[in-house]
N, C-alpha and C positions, 0 to 999 in steps of 0.2 A: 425568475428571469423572464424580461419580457419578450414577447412572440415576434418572431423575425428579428431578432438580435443574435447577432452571431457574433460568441467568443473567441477572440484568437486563436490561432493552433498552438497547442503545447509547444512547437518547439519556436516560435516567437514569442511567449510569455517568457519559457527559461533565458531566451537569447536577453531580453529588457531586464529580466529580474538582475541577470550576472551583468550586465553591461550597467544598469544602475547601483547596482553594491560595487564595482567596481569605481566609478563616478565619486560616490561618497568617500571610500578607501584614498580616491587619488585628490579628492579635494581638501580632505585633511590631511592626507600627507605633503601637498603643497603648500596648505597654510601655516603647517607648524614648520616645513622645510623654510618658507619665507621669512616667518616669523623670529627663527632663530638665528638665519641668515642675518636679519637687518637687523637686530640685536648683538650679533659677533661682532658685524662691519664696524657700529657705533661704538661697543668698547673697544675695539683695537683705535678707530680713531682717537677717543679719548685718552685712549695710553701713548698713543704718538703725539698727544699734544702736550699730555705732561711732561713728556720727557724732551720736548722743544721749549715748555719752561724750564728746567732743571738746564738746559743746554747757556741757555740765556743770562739762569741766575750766576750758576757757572763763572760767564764770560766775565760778567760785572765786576764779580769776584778776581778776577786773574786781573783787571783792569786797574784797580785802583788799591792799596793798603790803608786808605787813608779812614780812620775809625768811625767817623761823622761828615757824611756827605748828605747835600742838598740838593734839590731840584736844580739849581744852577750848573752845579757840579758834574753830573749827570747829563745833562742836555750837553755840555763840554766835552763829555770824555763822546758820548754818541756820536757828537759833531766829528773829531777825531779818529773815532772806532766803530763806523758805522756796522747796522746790523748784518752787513752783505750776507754774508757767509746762510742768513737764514730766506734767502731772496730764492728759494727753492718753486716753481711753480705751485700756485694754489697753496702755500703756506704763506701767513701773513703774520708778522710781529707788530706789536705794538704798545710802548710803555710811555705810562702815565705818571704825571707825580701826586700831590697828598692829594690834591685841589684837584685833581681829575683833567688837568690840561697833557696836551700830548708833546712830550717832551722827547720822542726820539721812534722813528720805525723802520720796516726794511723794506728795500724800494721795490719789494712784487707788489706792494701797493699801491706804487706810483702816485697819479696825485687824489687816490681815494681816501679815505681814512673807516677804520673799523668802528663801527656803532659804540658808543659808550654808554654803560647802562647805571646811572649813578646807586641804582638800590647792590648790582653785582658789585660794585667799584667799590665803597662803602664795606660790604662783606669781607672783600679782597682785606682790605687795610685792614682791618680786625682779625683776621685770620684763618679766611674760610674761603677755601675754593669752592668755583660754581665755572658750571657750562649753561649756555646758549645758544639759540642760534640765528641770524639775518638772513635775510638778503642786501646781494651787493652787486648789481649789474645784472638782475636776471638770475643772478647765480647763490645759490645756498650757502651758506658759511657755518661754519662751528665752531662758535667761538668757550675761549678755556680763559679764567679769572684768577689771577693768583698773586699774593702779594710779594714784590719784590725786594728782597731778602741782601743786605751787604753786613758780614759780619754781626749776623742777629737781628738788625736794625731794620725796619721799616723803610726804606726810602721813596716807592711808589707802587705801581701796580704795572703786572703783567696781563696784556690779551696776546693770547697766540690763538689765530682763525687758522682753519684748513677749508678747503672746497668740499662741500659733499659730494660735485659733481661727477667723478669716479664709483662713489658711493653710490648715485641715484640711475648712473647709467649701468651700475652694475645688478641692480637689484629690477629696473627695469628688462633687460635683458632676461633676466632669471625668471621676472614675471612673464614672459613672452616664451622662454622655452618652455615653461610651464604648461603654460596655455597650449601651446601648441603640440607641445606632448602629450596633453592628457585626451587633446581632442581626436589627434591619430592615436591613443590606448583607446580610445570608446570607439573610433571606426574599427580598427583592427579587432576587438571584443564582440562589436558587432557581426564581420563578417565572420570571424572564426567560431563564434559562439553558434552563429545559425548553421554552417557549416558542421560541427562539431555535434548539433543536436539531429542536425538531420541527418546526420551517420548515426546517432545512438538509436534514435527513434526511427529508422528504416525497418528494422523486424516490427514494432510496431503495429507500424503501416501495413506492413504484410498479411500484420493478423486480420486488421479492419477488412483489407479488398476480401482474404478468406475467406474472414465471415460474411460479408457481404453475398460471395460468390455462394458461399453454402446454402446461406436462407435461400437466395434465389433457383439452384438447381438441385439444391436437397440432397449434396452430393458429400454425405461423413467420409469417402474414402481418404480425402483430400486431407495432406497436415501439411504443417510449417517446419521446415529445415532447422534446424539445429545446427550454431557454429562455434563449435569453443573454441577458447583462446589456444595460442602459442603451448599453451602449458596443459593444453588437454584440459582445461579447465570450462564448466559453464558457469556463465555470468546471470545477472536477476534477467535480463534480456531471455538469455536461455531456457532459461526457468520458467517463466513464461511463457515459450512458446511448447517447452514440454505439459506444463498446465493446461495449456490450450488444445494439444493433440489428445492430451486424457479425456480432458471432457467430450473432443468431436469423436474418441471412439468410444465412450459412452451414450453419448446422444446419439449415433450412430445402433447402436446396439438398440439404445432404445426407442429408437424409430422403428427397424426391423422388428422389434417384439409387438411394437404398437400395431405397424403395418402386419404382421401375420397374425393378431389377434384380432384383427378390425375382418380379416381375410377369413378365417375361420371363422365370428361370430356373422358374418353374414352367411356362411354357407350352414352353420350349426341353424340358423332362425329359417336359413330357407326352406331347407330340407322336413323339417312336419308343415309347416305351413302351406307349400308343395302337396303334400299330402292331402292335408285339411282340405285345400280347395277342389283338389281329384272328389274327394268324398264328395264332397259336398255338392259337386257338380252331376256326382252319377246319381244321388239322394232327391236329385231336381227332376231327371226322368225319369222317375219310377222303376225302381227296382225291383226285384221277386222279395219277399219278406228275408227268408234267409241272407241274401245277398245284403239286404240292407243291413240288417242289424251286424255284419260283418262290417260292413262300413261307418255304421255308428259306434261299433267299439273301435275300430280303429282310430277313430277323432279323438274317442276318448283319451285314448293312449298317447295321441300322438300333442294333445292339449294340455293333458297333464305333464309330458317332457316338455312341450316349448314353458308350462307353468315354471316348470322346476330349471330349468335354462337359464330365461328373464331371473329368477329369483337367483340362481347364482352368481350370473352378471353384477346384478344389482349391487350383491354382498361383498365381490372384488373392486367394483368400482368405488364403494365406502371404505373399503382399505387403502386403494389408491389414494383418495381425499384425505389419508392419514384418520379416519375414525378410529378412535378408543372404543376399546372393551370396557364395561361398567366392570369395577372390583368391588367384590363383596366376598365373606369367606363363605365358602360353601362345601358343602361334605362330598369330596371327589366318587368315594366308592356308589354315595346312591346317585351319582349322573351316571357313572357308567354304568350300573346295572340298569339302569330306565333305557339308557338307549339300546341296550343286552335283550331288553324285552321286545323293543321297537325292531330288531333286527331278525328274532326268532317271529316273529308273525311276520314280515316280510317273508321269511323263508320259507314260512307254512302255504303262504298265500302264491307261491310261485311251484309248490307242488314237487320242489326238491329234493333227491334222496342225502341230505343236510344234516348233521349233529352238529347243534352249537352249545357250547358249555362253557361255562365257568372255573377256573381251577381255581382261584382263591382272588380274591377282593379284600385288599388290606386297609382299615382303614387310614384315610387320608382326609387332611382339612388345607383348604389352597384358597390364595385370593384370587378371584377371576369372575369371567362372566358366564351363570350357570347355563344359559342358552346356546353360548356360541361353542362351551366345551361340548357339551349335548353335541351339537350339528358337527364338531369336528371325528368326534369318537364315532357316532353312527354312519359318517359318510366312510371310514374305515368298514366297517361291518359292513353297510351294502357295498361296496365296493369285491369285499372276501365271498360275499354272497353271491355277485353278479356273475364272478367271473371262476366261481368254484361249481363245478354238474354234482358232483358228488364226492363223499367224504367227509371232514370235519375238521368244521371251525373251533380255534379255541381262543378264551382271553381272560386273562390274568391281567393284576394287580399286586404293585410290593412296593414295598418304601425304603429308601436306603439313606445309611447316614455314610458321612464321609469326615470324620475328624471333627473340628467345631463348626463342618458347614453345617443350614437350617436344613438340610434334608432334601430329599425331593422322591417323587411318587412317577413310576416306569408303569406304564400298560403298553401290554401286548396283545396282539392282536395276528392271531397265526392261520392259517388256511394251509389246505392239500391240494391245490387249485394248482395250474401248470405250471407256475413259475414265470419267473422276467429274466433276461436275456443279459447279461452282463449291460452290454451296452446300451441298455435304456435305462439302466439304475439312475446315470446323473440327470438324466431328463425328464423324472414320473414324474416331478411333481413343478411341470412349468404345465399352463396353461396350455389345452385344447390338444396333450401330446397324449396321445396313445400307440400302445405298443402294437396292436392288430384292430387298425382305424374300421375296415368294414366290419368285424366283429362287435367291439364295442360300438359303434351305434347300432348294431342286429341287440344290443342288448339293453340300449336304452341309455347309453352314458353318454354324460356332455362334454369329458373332459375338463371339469372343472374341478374335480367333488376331491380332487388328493390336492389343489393350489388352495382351496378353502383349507384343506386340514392345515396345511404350512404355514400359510398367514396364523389362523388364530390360536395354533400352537406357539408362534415366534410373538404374538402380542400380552402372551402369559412367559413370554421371557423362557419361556422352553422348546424345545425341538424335537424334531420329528426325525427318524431315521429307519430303512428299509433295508432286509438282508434276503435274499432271494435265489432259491439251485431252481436251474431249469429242469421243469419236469418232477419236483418236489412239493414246491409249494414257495409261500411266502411269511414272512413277518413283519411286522411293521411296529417300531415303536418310538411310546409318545414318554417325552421324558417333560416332567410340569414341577417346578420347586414350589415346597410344601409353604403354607404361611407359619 
C-alpha cells in the first residue's frame, strides 16, 4: 500500500460492499421483473387479439348461409353490417379480400387504414397466422393476420390492430417505479447500513481509543465492558473484548514482572559494584597491608558474584529469546554425579560442618543438553549448601515406569537446612524472589539460580517441584522423561 493513502473505515467499506450487492440483487431483480412484465402484457395482447378475430369470423358467419361468397359479396353484407360493435378505443378491424384490397373496417379508424404487409397477407390466405407491428399517428399498433374463414372457405384476410399505448405507458411507469425504488433502496441501505455498522463496530472503536490510551499512559488496569445480549448471551463483539481484557491483564502482568525484574537487576548490579568502587577507592590511599588485602578479597568476592549475576542474566534472557537446548542422549546418572562432586568441594571450600551423599544413582539415558542439566542440578546443590550451617545433604536418583509410558528419571535433592514457609512455596522459583532478602545476599545469591533450574528443567519437557516443613528442612525435585 502506498504511503499517505488512507483506506476507508471498515464501516464504510461494509456500508458500499452491502449497498452494492444490494444494487446488483435489485437490478436483476428489475430486469427479470421487467422483462417478464413486458412478455405477459404482449401475450395477453395477443390473446385479445385472437379472440377479436374469432369474434369477427364469428360475425361473418351469423351473417350470411350462403356456401360461396366473393369479395363482392362481403364488401355488401360490410356495407350493411358494418364493424361498429368492434369500434372499441385502440382496437382496430380491418378485412381484406384475395387481392389484398380493403373491403370493409371499423370506424375507430376513421379515415386511417391499417398497414398492409403483402408477405403477412399471403401467409394469412394460406393458413398461417402472424403478428406485427406499426406505427399509426405517433402511435404503436399490433397488428394480428388471420385468414377469413365462411364455412371452411377462404374468402379474405383478417387484421385486427390494438394500441400498445396502454402497454407502453404501463411498462414505462413500471420502469420509473423502478428506478425510483431502487434509488431510495440504495439511499435507505446506505444510511441504514452506515448506521447499522456503526453501532456494530462502536466496541471496536472502543478497543482502538484503549489501546491507544494504554500505549500512551502504560495503564493495564484499564478493560473494556462487556455487553451481552437480551438473552445473557455474548456475541463475537464480546468475545472480543473479553480477548482483549485477557491479554491487557497479561501484558499488564508482564509489564510488572518486566518492571520489577528491570528494578531488582539494577539494584542486584548495583550493590557489588557499590562495593568494588569503595574498595577500590580506599586501595587508591594506601592502606595498612592487612586492611588492603581485606579489600582485595573482598573485590574478589564481590566480582566473582557480579561474574555469576551478568552470567545468569545472560542465560534467562536466551530463554526469553525462546533458545533451544541442544538434544543429544546422554547418561543422566554421570551429570549428576559430576555436578555431586562440584558441590561437595564447594562445601569443603566454605569450611562447613556438611555431609553430602549419595543414596543411590539409577541409571538413566535422556535426551537433552548435558551442560545445561549439569548447571540446573548443581544450582540445586549450591543452593542446599548455601543456605544449610550444618547437617546433611542427600541425592538420590530412580527411574519409574508407569504402564506403556517411556519412563522418566526423578532426582532428589534434600537438605536439613531451615525450611521455607508455606507461603513462599508458589513464589521460589520467580525471578530475584527470596524468602530472607538480607540473608541471601549475606550469602552470595542472586536470585536467580532456582528460575534457571525451572526454565531448563521445563525445556527437557520435565518439571521441577519442592516440598518443604519449616524448621526441617527441604526437598526438591527434578522429574526429566527418559529417552
Amino acid at each position: 500500500m502506498l504511503k499517505g493513502v488512507r483506506r476507508l473505515p471498515i464501516r464504510w467499506q461494509i456500508t458500499f460492499w452491502f449497498s452494492g450487492l444490494l444494487a446488483v440483487v435489485l437490478v436483476f431483480f428489475g430486469l427479470a421483473l421487467y422483462f417478464t412484465l413486458q412478455t405477459d402484457l404482449l401475450t395477453r395482447i395477443d390473446e385479445s387479439l385472437k379472440r377479436r378475430a374469432t369474434e369477427v369470423r364469428l360475425r361473418f358467419e351469423g351473417m350470411t348461409q350462403v356456401a360461396n361468397l366473393d369479395s363482392l359479396q362481403v364488401a355488401k353484407a360490410l356495407e350493411s353490417n358494418p364493424l361498429d360493435e368492434f369500434a372499441d378505443p385502440g382496437l382496430y378491424v380491418q378485412v381484406l379480400d384475395e387481392q389484398g384490397k380493403v373491403i370493409g373496417d371499423s370506424s375507430s379508424l376513421g379515415q386511417a387504414r391499417l398497414p398492409i404487409d403483402p408477405a403477412l397477407v399471403l401467409a394469412a390466405l394460406n393458413g398461417q397466422t402472424s403478428t406485427g407491428e406499426t406505427v399509426i399517428a405517433n402511435e404503436r399498433v399490433r397488428i394480428y393476420y388471420q385468414a377469413l374463414l365462411v364455412n371452411n372457405e377462404v374468402i379474405g384476410v383478417m387484421e385486427v390492430g390494438e394500441s400498445l399505448k396502454p402497454y407502453t405507458d404501463t411498462l414505462n411507469r413500471i420502469r420509473l417505479y423502478l428506478i425510483i425504488g431502487g434509488v431510495v433502496a440504495l439511499l435507505i441501505s446506505l444510511v441504514g447500513g452506515w448506521l447499522v455498522t456503526r453501532r456494530a463496530l462502536r466496541p471496536v472503536v472502543r478497543v482502538s481509543e484503549i489501546a491507544r490510551r494504554i500505549a500512551a499512559t502504560r495503564d493495564f488496569e484499564e478493560r473494556i465492558p462487556q455487553h451481552p445480549n437480551l438473552k445473557g448471551q455474548h456475541d463475537e463483539i464480546s468475545e472480543l473484548a473479553a480477548t482483549f481484557n485477557q491479554m491487557l491483564e497479561e501484558l499488564g502482568r508482564v509489564f510488572d514482572v518486566h518492571r520489577q525484574f528491570m528494578a531488582d537487576t539494577s539494584h542486584e548490579l548495583r550493590t557489588p559494584l557499590t562495593i568494588i568502587q569503595g574498595n577500590l577507592d580506599l586501595l587508591k590511599r594506601g592502606l595498612p597491608p592487612s586492611e588492603a588485602a581485606e579489600a582485595v578479597d573482598e573485590t574478589g568476592e564481590e566480582a566473582a558474584r557480579l561474574s555469576r549475576l551478568v552470567s545468569d542474566l545472560l542465560m534467562l534472557a536466551q530463554a526469553d529469546a525462546g533458545m533451544m537446548v541442544e538434544r543429544t542422549e546422554i547418561d543422566l546418572a554421570a551429570v549428576v554425579r559430576r555436578s555431586f562432586n562440584r558441590a561437595t568441594q564447594l562445601a569443603e571450600n566454605q569450611g562447613k560442618p556438611l555431609k553430602l551423599s549419595i543414596d543411590r544413582l539409577a541409571p538413566a539415558r535422556v535426551m537433552g543438553d548435558e551442560y545445561r542439566l549439569d548447571q540446573a542440578i548443581f544450582n540445586l546443590l549450591d543452593n542446599a549448601v548455601r543456605y544449610t550451617q550444618q547437617g546433611e545433604i542427600r541425592l538420590s536418583m530412580v527411574v519409574e515406569h508407569h504402564g506403556n509410558n517411556q519412563g522418566q528419571a526423578i532426582i532428589l535433592v534434600k537438605d536439613s537446612g531451615p525450611g521455607i514457609a508455606p507461603e513462599h512455596l508458589d513464589h521460589l522459583f520467580k525471578r530475584f524472589y527470596r524468602v530472607d532478602k538480607a540473608r541471601s545476599r549475606a550469602l552470595g545469591g542472586t536470585g536467580l539460580g532456582l528460575a534457571i533450574v525451572k526454565y531448563i528443567v521445563e525445556a527437557h519437557s520435565g518439571r521441577v517441584q519442592v516440598e518443604s516443613q519449616f524448621g526441617v528442612g527441604s526437598t526438591f525435585k527434578v522429574i526429566i522423561p527418559l529417552a
